[in-house]
N, C-alpha and C positions, 0 to 999 in steps of 0.2 A: 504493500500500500504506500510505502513512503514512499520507496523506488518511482513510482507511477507517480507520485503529487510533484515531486522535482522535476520528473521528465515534463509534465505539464508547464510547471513554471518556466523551464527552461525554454518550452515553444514559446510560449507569451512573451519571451522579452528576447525571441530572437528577430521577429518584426524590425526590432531599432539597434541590426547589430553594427551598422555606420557609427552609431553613438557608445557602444559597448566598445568595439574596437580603437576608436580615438580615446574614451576612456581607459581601457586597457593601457596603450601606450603610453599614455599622460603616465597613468601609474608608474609604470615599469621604469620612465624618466625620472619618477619624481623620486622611486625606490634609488636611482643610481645616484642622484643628486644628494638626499637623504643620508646614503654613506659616505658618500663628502666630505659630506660638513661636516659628519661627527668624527672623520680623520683627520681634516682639518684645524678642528677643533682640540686635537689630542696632540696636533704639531705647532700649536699656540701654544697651548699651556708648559709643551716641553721645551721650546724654544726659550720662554721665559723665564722659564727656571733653570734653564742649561747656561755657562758659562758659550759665550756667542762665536770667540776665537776657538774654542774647541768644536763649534758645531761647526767653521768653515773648515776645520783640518781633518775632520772625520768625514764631513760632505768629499772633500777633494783627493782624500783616502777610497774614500769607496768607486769609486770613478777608475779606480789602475784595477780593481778586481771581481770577479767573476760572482755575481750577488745571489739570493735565494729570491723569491718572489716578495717578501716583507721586505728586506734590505731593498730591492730594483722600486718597488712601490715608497718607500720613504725616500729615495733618492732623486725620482720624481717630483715629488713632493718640494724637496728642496731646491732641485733647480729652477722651479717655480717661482719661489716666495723668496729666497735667498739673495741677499744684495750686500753690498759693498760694508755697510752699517747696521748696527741693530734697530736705528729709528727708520732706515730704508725697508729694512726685512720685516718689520712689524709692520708700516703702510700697506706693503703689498697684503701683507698676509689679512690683515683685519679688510683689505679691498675685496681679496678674491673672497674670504668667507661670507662677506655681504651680498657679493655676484651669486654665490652657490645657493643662498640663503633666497635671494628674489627670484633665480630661476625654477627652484624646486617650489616654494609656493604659487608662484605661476603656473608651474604643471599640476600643482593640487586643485588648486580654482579649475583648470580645464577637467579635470577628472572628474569632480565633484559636481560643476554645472552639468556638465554630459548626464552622471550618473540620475540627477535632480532634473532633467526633461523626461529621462527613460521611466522614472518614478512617477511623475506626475499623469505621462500618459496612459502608463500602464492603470493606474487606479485609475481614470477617468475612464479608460475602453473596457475595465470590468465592470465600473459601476452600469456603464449603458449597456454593455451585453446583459447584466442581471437583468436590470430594467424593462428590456426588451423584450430577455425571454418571460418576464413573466405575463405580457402582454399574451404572448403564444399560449403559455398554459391555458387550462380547462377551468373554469369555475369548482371542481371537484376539487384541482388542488389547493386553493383557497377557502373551502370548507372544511381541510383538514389540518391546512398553516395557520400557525398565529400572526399576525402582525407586527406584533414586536421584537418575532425573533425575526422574521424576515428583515425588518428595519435593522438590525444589530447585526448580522449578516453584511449590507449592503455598507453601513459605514464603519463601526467597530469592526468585521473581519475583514475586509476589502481594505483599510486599514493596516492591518498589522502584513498583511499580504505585502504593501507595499515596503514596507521595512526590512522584510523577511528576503525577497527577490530585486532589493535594492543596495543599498546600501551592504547590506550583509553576502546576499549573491554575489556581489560583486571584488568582496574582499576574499574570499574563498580562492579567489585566484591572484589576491594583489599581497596581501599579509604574507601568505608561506613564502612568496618571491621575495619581499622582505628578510623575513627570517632567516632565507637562503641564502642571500646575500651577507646579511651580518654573523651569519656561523659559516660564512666560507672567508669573513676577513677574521676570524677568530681562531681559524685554521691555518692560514697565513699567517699571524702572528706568532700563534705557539701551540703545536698539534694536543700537545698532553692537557695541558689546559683546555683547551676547546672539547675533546672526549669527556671531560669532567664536567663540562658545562653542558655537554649533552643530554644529560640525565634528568632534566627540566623538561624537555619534549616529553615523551612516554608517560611519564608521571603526569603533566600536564594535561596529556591528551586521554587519560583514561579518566581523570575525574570532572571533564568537561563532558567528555559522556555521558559518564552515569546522572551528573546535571542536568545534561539535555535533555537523556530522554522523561526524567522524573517533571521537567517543567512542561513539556509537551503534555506529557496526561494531563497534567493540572492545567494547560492553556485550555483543554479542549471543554474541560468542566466548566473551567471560566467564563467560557466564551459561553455554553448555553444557561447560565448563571443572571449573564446580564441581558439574556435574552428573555428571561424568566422575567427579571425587575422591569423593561420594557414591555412587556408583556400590562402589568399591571397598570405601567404610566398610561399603558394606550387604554387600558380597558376603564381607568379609573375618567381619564378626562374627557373619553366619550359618553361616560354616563357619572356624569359629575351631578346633575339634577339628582340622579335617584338616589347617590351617597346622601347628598342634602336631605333630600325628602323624609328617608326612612332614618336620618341622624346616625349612620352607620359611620362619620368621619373615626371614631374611637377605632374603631374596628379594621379599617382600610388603613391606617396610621401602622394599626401593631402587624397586619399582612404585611405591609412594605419595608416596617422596620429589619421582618423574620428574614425576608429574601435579602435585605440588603447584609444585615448579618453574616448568611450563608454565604454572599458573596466576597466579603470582606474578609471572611477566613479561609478562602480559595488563595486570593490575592495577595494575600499574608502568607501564605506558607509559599508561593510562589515566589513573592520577590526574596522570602530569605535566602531560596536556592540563591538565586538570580544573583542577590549580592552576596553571595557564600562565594560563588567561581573567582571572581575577581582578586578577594583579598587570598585565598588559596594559591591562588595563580600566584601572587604577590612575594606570599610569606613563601611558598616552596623557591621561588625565584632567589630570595632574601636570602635564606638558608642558604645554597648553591652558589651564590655570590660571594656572602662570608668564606666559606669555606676555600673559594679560590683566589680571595683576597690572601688568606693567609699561605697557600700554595704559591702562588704568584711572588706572595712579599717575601716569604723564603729564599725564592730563587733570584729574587733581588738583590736581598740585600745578607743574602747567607752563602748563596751558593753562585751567584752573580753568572748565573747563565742566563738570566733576562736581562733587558737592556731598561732602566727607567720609564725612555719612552715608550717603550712595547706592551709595558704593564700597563702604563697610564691609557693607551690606546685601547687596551684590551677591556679594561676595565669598563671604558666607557661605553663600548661597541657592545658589552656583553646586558649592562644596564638598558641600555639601547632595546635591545631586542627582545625584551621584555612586555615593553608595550605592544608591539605586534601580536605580542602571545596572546595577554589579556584583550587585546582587542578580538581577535579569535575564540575566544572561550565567551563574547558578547554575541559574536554571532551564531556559535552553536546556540545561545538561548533566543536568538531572535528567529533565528530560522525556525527551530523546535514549535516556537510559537506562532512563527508564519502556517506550520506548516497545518495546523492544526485550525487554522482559518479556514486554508484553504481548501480542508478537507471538505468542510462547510458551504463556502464558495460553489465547488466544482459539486456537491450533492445535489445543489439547486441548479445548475447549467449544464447539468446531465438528465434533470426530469424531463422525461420527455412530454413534449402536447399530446394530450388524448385526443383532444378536435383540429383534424387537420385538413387539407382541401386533397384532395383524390390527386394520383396522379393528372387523370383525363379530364377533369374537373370543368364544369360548364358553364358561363358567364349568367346569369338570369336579367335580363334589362327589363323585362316588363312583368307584370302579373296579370293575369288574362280569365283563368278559368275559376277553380278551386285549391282549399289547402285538404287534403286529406289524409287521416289518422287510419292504416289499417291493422288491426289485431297488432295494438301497440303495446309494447312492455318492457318496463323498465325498472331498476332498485339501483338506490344509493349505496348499498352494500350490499356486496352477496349472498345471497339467501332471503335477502329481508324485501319483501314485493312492495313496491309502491305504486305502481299500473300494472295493471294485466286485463288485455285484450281489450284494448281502448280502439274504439272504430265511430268515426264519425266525420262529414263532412261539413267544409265552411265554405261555402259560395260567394265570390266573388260579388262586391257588392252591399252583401247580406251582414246581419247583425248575431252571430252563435254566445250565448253566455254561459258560463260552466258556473254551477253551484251545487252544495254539498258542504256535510259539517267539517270541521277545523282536521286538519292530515287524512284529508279522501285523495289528495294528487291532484288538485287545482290548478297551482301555483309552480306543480311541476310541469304540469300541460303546458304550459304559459311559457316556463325555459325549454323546452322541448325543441319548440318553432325555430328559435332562431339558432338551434344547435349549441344552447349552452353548456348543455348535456348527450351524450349522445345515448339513443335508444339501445337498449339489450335487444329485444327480438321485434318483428314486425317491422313497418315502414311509414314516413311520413313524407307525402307526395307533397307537390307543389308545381300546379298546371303539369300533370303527369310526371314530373321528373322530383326522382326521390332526391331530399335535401341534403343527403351524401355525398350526392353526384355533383352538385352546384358548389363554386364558389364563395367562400363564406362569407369574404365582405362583398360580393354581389345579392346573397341569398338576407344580407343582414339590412344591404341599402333600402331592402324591399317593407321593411318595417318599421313602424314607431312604436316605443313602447311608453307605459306612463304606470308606474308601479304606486304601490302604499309608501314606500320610505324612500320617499325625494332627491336624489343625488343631485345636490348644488354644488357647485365652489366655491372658495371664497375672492370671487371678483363683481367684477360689474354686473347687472343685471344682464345689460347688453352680450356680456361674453355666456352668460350663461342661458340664454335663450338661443343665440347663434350656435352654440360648443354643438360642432360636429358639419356645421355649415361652411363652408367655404366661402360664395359669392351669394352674397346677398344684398339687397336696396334696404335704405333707410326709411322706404317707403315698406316694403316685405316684412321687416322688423317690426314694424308700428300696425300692421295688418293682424299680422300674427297674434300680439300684443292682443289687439282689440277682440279679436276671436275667440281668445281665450279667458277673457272678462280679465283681463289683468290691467287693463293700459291705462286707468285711472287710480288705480293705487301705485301705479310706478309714476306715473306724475304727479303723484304726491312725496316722493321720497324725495330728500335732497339736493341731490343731482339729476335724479329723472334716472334717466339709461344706465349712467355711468357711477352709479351707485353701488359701493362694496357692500356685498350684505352679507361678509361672514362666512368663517365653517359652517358649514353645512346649512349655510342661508340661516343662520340662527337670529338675524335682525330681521328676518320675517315672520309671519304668522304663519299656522300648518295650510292655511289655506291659498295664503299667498305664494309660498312653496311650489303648493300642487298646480296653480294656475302656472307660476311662469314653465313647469316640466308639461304643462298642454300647451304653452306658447313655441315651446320647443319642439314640440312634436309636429305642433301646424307649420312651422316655418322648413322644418323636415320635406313636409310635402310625402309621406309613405303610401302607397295604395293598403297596405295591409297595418292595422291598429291592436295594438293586445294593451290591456287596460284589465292591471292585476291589482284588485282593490285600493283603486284609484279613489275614493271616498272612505276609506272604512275606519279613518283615523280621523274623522272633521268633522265638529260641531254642525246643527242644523244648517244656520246662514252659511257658514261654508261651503258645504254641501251643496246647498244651493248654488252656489256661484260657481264650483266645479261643474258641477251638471249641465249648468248652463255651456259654460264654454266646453263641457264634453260632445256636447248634442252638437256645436260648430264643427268640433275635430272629428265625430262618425260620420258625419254626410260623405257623402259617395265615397265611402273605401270601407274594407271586408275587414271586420273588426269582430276580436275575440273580447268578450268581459267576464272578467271571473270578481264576482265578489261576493260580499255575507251579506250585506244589504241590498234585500229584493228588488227593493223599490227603484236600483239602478239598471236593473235589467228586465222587467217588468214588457217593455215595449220590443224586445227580444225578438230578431224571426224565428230565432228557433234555440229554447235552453236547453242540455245536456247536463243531467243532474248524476256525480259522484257519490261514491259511499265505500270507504276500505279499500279504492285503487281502482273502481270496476262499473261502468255504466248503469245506471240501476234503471234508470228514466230517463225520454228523451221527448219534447213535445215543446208547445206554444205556454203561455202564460196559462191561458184559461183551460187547453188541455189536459195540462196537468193537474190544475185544481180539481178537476173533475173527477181524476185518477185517485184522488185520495191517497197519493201515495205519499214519498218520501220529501218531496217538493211542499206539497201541501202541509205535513208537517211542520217543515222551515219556515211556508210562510206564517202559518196559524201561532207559533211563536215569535214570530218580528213582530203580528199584527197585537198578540196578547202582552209582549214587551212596550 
């Protein structure tokens, strides 16, 4: 599983490998420049403390004879910065370390900016792949996700994703180049010493492991942790009325407190890994150091088979390379935690769509005959029936109303049409061609729909009667408007049109709501209308004024209505009464009263309510 999540990372950011490879190189420069200056810096500090006429007589000694690689590399060094005087030989020398010093952070800045486009893009082109593909999913898989973790997902793990395949990816191949470099001039200075300062890799590298993989589990707990607490922020602040209502604040307090708790001890034990590698890395470092301090200062100054400068060189190049290590045992933890995002990530951009358009898939431009339901059946879950053997037709033109008590499969007939769902067995026609076979946003253009719980925005009025319209007149807007008994209470708002009315339209009334989602539907212009207890939540005047503008929006087009209030369907050319998933009754108004059946029951309780 890991295997597979890198290789994926690994495609993702091979897209911007122009910018990968110019950072690479920056690196690799800025690695050479890097040891440098800290050689540089080790030919300062000896120069200074060296007596000056003995360092031109040892420079000019070593010039008649045949050098090792340290000796040929210090001699360089000296022909370099070495000048007639001590004040001449210190200018040069503090010059060229200045030069070394703006060149190498010059190449850091190019490495880093590079790295900081490849990062930015990449978390923007995941964030819109999620985005997108959830547009493609089914309704189904949003009846079984929460929202909160979705949302935690998209920015918390898309997030750490980027740290993980950024910054830290990219050091995976710049840090050990590092390393390599400063244990190959630590080899060049003094082989026995350098074997001794080996023994930090190994050690180092096994308890960044067993780090990594301990914060990995705990990322992944983490991560659906705070997907949990989002979870509740989302649930809590869209039903902020009912906490109020029923004075449940006490209670939603101590919920949020428990999950933040639990998260907080996740997080806790997390970062003490986290900060445990570092100073580990640190002290085993420290240890290893002393230890070849006093190896080193032995052969200095006991057994004088090192040269002062060597030591002092060695010393620092060995201090040096330390930080490359810890920076490496940062990124075993960020990966670890990338990676475990990402796991999360690629779950959701691997779900496949259950509704998808057929290969051979056929355009629908017009609506002409009938919709028809044959021996249709369907369940939310397996085993569990929600239709079975639903057969009826809707004539174009014509007015069908489906009613039946609270979970008969009303409301699923209603998602059925425009394939929000897709059937188990059976077929649903449309002008002879099954709704499988059509195009989906062809098959979807053909409908307007006007449901119980109002999907607003929070923008203008304007945009929320237009959302889904392209080209329209200011004149078609104000039509619409009017059609749907709205156009006098938008000119009473504020601004008119251009009036923000809030999440979820909450600066409006339920009535006001439902008129401007008929204002939307009429400016649509659909031959085919589903209207899924499009009154069942509005006070009488409300009611009213919906009905009104409903009776504008059914004229000449082939309209489904499902609701529990009779009296909206009453003038029906033909209702279709449910019961447990299954047609029980099919007739007129006054037909069915006759029948005394299951209709007449419904109404003889609305009329005794």
């Amino acid at each position: 599983m890991s295997q597979r999540i890198y290789t994926r990372l690994g495609k993702l950011v091979l897209p911007y490998w122009p910018f990968l490879l110019i950072s690479t190189i920056a690196s690799l420069i800025y690695v050479v420049f890097n040891s440098l200056s800290i050689w540089l810096t080790a030919s300062l500090i000896n120069n200074i403390l060296s007596d000056f006429d003995q360092l031109l007589l040892n420079h000019k000694a070593l010039s008649n004879e045949i050098l090792n690689l340290n000796d040929q590399l210090k001699y360089w060094t000296n022909e370099l910065i070495l000048r007639d005087t001590p004040r001449e030989t210190l200018k040069i020398l503090c010059l060229t370390i200045l030069f070394v010093f703006l060149v190498k952070n010059i190449f850091l800045y190019i490495k880093n900016i590079s790295l900081t486009y490849i990062q930015f893009n990449l978390i923007t082109s995941i964030r819109t792949s999620i985005y997108n593909h959830f547009h493609s999913l089914s309704l189904s898989f949003f009846d079984k996700a929460k929202s909160g973790e979705l949302t935690s997902i998209v920015v918390t793990d898309v997030a750490n994703m980027r740290v993980a395949f950024g910054t830290s990816f990219h050091r995976i191949f710049v840090e050990p180049v590092n390393i390599l470099m400063f244990i190959s001039l630590l080899f060049v200075i003094n082989v026995n010493l350098a074997l001794y300062a080996l023994i930090i890799v190994p050690v180092t590298a096994i308890i960044i492991f067993w780090i990594g993989r301990s914060i990995r589990r705990k990322s992944m707990r983490t991560a659906k942790q705070i997907a949990g607490i989002m979870n509740i922020l989302t649930e809590i602040l869209n039903s902020i009325r009912v906490v109020k209502a029923f004075g449940t604040e006490a209670y939603e307090t101590k919920r949020f407190k428990k999950e933040q708790n639990r998260y907080y001890n996740l997080i806790s034990r997390r970062a003490r890994l986290r900060l445990t590698a570092s100073p580990i890395t640190e002290t085993i470092g420290a240890v290893i150091g002393v230890s070849l301090l006093w190896i080193g200062g032995l052969d200095v100054l006991v057994a004088g088979t090192m040269s002062p400068e060597d030591f002092i060189r060695f010393i620092l190049i060995l201090f040096s390379v330390l930080g490359p290590i810890r920076l490496l045992s940062n990124v075993s933890v960020d990966l670890q935690k990338g990676a475990a995002s990402a796991q999360r990530v690629f779950a959701i951009l691997d779900q496949p769509p259950e509704i998808i358009d057929n290969p051979n898939a056929i355009t629908l431009n017009t609506f002409s005959g009938e919709i028809d339901f044959q021996n249709v059946g369907f369940s939310y879950i397996e085993g569990e029936t929600v239709l079975n053997g639903i057969s009826f037709s809707i004539p174009k033109g014509k007015v069908v109303a489906i009613v039946g008590p609270s979970g008969s499969g009303k409301s699923t007939i209603a998602d059925l049409i425009p394939r929000f769902y897709d059937i188990g067995s059976g077929a649903i026609l449309m002008d002879g061609i099954n709704i499988r076979d059509a195009k989906l946003a062809s098959l979807r253009n053909q409908m307007g729909i006007v449901t119980q719980e109002t999907i607003l925005f929070n923008e203008t009025i304007e945009f929320n009667i237009t959302y889904g319209v392209e080209n329209h007149s200011q004149r078609e807007l104000e039509s619409a408007a009017q059609a749907a008994n709205a156009y006098d209470f938008i000119l009473d708002q504020p601004k008119g049109f251009q009036t923000i009315i809030g999440e979820k339209g909450v600066k409006l009334s339920g009535g006001q709501r439902q008129r401007l989602a008929i204002a939307r539907a009429i400016l649509r212009n659909p031959p085919i209308l589903i209207l899924d207890e499009a009154t069942s939540s509005l006070d009488t005047e409300s009611e009213r004024k919906v009905q009104t503008a409903l009776e504008h929006l059914m004229q000449d087009r082939t309209t489904l209505v499902i609701a529990h209030r009779l009296s909206t369907i009453q003038r029906a050319d033909s209702i279709v009464v449910l019961d447990k998933g299954q047609i029980v009754e099919t007739g007129t108004h006054d037909s069915l009263l006759k029948e005394k059946g299951l209709y007449a029951k419904l109404y003889e309780k609305l009329i005794a309510g």
